[in-house]
N, C-alpha and C positions, 0 to 999 in steps of 0.2 A: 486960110493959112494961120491968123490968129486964135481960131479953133485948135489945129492942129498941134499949134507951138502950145498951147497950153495945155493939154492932151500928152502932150511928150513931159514938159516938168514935172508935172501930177506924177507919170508913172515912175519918171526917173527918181523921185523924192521916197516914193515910195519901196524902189528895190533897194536905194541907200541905205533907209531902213531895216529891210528885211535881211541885209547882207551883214549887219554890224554884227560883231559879237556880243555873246548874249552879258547883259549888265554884271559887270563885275567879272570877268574873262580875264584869263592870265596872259602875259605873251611868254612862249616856251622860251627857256634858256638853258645855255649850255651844261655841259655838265659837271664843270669845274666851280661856277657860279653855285649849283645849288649845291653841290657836293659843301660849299664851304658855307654855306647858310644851315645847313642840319649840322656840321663841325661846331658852327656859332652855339646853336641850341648844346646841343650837348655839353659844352665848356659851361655855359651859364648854369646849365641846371646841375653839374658836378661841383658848382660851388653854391648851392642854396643847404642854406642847413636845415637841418630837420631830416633831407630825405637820403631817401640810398642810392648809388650810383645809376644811372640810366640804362633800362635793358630795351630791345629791338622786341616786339612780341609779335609772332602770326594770327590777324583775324580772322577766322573761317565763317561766313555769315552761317546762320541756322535757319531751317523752314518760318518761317513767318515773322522770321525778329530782323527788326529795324538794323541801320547802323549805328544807329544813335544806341540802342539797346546791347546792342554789341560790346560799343564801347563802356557803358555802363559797367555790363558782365567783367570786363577787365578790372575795373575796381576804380575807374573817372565818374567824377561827379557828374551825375543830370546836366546840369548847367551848361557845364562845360563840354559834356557833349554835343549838346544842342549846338551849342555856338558853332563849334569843330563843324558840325553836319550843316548847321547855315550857311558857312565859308566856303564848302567845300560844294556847294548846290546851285553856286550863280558860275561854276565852270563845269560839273558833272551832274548829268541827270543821275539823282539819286532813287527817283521813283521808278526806274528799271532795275534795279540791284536786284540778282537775282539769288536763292541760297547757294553755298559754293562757293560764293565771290571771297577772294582772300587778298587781306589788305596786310601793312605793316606797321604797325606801333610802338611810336619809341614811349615809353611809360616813366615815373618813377617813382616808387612807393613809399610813403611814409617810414622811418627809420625804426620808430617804436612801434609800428606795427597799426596803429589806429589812423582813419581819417582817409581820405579819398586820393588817389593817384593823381599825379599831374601828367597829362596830357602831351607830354614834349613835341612831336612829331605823326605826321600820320600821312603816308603813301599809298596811290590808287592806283593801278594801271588800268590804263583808258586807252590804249593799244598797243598793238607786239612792240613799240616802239617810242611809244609816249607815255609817261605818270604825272600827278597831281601829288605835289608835298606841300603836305601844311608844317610848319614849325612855329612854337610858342617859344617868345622873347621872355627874358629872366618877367619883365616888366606886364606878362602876361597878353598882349599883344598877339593877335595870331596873323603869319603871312603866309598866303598861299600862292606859288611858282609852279609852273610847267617844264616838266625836263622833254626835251626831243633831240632824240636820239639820231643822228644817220643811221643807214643800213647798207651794209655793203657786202659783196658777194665772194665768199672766201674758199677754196681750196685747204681742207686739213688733215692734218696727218696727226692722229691719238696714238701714244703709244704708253699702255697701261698695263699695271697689275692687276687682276680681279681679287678684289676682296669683300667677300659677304656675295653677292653676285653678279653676273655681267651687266645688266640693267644699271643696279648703281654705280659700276666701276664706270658706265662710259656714259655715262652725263654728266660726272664730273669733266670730261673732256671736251663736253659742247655737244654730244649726241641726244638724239631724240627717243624718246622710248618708240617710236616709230621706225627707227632707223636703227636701234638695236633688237628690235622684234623680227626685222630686217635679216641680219645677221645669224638669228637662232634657227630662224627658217632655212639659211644655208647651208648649214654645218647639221642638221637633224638629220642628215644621211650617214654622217659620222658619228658623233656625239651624242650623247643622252645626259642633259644637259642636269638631268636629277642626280646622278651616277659619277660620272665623265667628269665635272670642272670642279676643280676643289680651290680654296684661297692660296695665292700664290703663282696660280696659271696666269700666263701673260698673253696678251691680243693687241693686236694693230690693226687699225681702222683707217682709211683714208677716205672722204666725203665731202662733197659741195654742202655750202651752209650759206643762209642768210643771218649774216650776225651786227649786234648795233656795237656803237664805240664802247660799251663797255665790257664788252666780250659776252653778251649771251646771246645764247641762241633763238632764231625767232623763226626758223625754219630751216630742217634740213632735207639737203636734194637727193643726188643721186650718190651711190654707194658704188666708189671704181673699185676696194680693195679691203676683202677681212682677211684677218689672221688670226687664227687661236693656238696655241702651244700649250697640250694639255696629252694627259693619258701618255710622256714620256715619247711625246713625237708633235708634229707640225704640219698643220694643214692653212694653206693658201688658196684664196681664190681671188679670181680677177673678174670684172665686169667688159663683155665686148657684146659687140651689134655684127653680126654675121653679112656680110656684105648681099644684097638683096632682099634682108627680114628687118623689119623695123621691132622688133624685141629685143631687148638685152637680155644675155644671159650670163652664168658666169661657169668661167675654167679656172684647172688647175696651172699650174706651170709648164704641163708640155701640153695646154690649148687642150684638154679633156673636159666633156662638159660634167659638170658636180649635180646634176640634173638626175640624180640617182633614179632606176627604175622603181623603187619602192621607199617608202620616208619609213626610217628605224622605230620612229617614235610618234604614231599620228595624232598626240595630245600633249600641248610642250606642257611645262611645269610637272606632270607627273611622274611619278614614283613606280617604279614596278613592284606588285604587294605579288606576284605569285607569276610562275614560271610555266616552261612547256614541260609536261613530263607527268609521270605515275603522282599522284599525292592523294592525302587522307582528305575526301571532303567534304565541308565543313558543316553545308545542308543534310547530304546524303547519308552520312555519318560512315563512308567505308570506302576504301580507296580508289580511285576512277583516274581514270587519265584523262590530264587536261589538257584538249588540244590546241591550245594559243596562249598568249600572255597576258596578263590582266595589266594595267593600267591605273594604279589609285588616282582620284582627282577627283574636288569638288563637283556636286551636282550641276549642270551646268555650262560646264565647262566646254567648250568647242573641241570638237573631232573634225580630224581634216584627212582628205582622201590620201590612202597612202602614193597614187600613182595615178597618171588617167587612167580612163576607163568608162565601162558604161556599167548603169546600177542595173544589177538583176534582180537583187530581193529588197524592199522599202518595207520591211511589215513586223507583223507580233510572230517569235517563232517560238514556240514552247517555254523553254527556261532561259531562252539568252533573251527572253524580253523582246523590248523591240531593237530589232534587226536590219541591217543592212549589207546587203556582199556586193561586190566590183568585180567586176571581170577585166583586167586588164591587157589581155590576151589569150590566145586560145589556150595555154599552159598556164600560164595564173591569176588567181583570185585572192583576194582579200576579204574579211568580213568583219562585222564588228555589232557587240553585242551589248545588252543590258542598259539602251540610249534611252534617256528622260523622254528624248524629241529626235523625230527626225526631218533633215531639213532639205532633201532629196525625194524622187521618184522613178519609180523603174523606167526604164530606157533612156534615162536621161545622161548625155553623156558630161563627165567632171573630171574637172585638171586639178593634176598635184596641188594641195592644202588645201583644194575647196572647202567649205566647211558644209561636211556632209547629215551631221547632228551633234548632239550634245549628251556627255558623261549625264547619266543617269546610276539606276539600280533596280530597274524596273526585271522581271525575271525572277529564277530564280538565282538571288545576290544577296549580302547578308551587308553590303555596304555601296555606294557611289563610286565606278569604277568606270572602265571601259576593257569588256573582253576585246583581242585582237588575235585576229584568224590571220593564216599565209595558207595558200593550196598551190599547190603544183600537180598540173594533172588529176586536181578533182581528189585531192589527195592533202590531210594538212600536216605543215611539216614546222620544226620548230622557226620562227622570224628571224631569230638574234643568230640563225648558221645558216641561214637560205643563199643560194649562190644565185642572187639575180641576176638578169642581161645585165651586160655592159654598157656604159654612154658613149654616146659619139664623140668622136676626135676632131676638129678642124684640120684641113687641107688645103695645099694650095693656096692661093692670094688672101685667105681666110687666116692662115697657120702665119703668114709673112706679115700681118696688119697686125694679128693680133702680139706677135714676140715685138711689134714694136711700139706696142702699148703696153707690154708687160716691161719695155725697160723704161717707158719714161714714169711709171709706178716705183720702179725698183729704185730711178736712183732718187725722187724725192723722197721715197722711206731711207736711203743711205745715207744720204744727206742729214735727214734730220737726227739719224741717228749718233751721226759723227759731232753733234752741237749738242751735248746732253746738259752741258752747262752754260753754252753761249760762248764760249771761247773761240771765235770768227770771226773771221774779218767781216766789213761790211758790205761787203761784195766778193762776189767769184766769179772765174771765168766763163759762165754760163748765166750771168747776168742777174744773180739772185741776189736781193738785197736782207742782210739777215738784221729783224728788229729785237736788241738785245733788252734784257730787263735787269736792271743791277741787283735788283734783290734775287737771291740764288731762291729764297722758297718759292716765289711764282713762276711758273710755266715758262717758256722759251718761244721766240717766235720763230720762225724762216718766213720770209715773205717777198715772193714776185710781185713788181707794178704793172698793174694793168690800167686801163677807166676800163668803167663801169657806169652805166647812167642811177643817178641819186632813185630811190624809189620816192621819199618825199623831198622834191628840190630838182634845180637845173645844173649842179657842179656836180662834177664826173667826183667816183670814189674811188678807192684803191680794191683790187679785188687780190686775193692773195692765197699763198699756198703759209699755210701753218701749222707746227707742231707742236703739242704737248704732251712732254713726258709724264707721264701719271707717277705717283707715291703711294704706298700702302699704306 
């Protein structure tokens, strides 16, 4: 027994140990705390003379350079980097920094232009929901704090301009480029997103998000609702689960699936350099009929199946290079030509976007493109006037679920649209609590209470439906 007892302190001494934080560890704090400790820094360093006002600068690490070299490169003295990299190495392994990593530093650089930058500030994130800020005291002093964030589970409704493109237009709303890649793939039955969206087209998105309290986003879920308003009309789609199929898919407004029989454009980001029809060409040097569309797009570039289907040809075919054609039915085919790589083989069968190979020029091609073939009946006919099948419709218990997920869609887009400035009450008859923001330039909220269980923690959070109106 006295064996035993002594056998149990030994090991329990020793997990105390192993369990500490490692020497020199921050405890996280809120966000108001450190928000007003990097405020402190910046006031101090706006009044030291000699230098110029404090800017925020992004660190991008480089292949084989340190952080400390890093911050050198910025125009901080050795010294002082070191120090910064000391501090900041008894709460983050810095010997896993990998190239890529991008940090944020507050800098401020000598007024007259000579002598080495002071170090204000310097932020890590060290996950979706945690950073390390270091901030130097007028007095030179460096303290480094841990911000931790909650993460809560949000319902949002984006309702934006595009301007420059839809990618940037909706991550300023909290979207993911995942989530808007999302979107491009829906609407590439409509749209040709090269051609089609010009600055000023407007879209609406509604999306589950995992977001921390200071509005960014850290993951987003599923996609119930896109809308783009472009080409002088409007198209809608809705996400539903067909009663007995565990897919989601998405409809239009009378329950039609958007599940086009052939994608308009089976290379997103490209440009159309050349057409169906008679032209002068460019190898051959005398006029030929071309029968499919070309496709400009870097080498490289992913090709995805216009439809399912099964591959019949994976191979080199004279001038279209390497080659690939689908048969998508007994009446139509697709094919596609002049592929760097292909990423298929015959008989295999592939569903709409797979990615079948990749923009090449291989052939004869005088640039990196993607030929694109349509056949009907073994026959090639132009792409951009082919009257393909039609999509299925919902029905029955199917058609009745889903018009009633199409209005609980419809009236949170109503809704947010009716609070463009937050002039609402703080509640309404359906039980929505609206979070108003008094400064008119940032965003607007609408928000339902829910819990939520915390992802780090045991206090329930608020999970919430939100809108914000986008600006050009």
């Amino acid at each position: 027994m006295v064996f035993a007892l002594a056998t149990a302190l030994t090991v329990g001494t020793l997990l105390w140990k192993v369990v500490q934080p490692m020497n020199g560890a921050v405890q996280p704090m809120d966000p108001a705390a450190a928000m007003a400790l990097e405020t402190q820094a910046y006031a101090e360093a706006a009044a030291r003379p000699g230098y110029e006002q404090p800017v925020d600068v992004p660190v991008s690490l480089r292949s084989g350079e340190t952080l400390a070299s890093a911050l050198i490169r910025l125009g901080v003295a050795p010294d002082e980097s070191k120090a910064a990299v000391s501090l900041l190495s008894k709460s983050f392994n810095i010997t896993d920094i990998k190239a890529g990593l991008t940090l944020e530093a507050a800098i401020a650089k000598p007024a007259e232009g000579a002598g080495p930058a002071q170090l204000l500030g310097l932020t890590v994130r060290t996950g979706p929901a945690r950073q390390l800020t270091l901030t130097t005291s007028r007095d030179g002093q460096m303290r480094l704090r841990a911000l931790e964030e909650a993460v809560r589970d949000e319902r949002r409704v984006a309702i934006g301009t595009i301007s420059g493109s839809l990618f940037t237009s909706a991550a300023t709303m909290g979207a993911t480029p995942t989530l808007t890649a999302q979107v491009v793939k829906l609407f590439a039955h409509k749209l040709d997103f090269e051609r089609d969206i010009q600055s000023g087209d407007t879209f609406k998105l509604v999306f589950d998000r995992k977001v921390t309290e200071s509005g960014r986003t850290v993951e987003a879920g599923n996609l119930l609702y896109a809308e783009i308003q472009a080409k002088g009309g409007v198209d809608r789609f809705y996400s539903f689960t067909p009663k007995g199929t565990n897919s989601t898919e998405y409809y239009d407004e009378n329950g039609k699936s958007i599940k086009g029989f052939l994608l308009a454009t089976p290379v997103y980001g490209a440009r159309t350099s050349s057409g169906f029809g008679m032209r002068f060409h460019p190898i051959v040097g005398f006029m030929k009929m071309h029968t499919g569309i070309d496709f400009a797009a870097p080498s490289g570039t992913p090709i995805q199946a216009a439809g399912d289907g099964v591959v019949m040809d994976a191979k080199w075919w004279g001038g279209y290079g390497r080659w690939v054609r689908i048969a998508h039915n007994k009446e139509w085919e697709t094919g596609y030509g002049h592929m760097s790589a292909i990423a298929v083989r015959p008989g295999q069968h592939v569903k709409q976007g797979q990615v079948i190979g990749y923009v090449g020029t291989t052939g004869r091609s005088t640039g990196p493109h993607l030929h694109f073939e349509v056949w009907q009946n073994h026959h090639p006919i132009d792409p951009k006037g082919a009257k393909v099948p039609q999509s299925s419709t919902l029905t029955g218990s199917d058609l009745v679920a889903f018009r009633a997920r199409k209005h609980e869609i419809d009236t949170m887009i109503a809704q947010a649209e009716a609070s463009p400035t937050g002039a609402l009450a703080n509640t309404d008859s359906n039980g929505f609590r609206f979070d108003m923001n008094t400064d008119a330039a940032q965003p607007q909220a609408l928000a339902q209470t829910e819990t939520s269980p915390l992802r780090n923690g045991g206090h329930p959070l608020r999970s919430a439906i939100t809108t914000t109106r986008g600006t050009r």
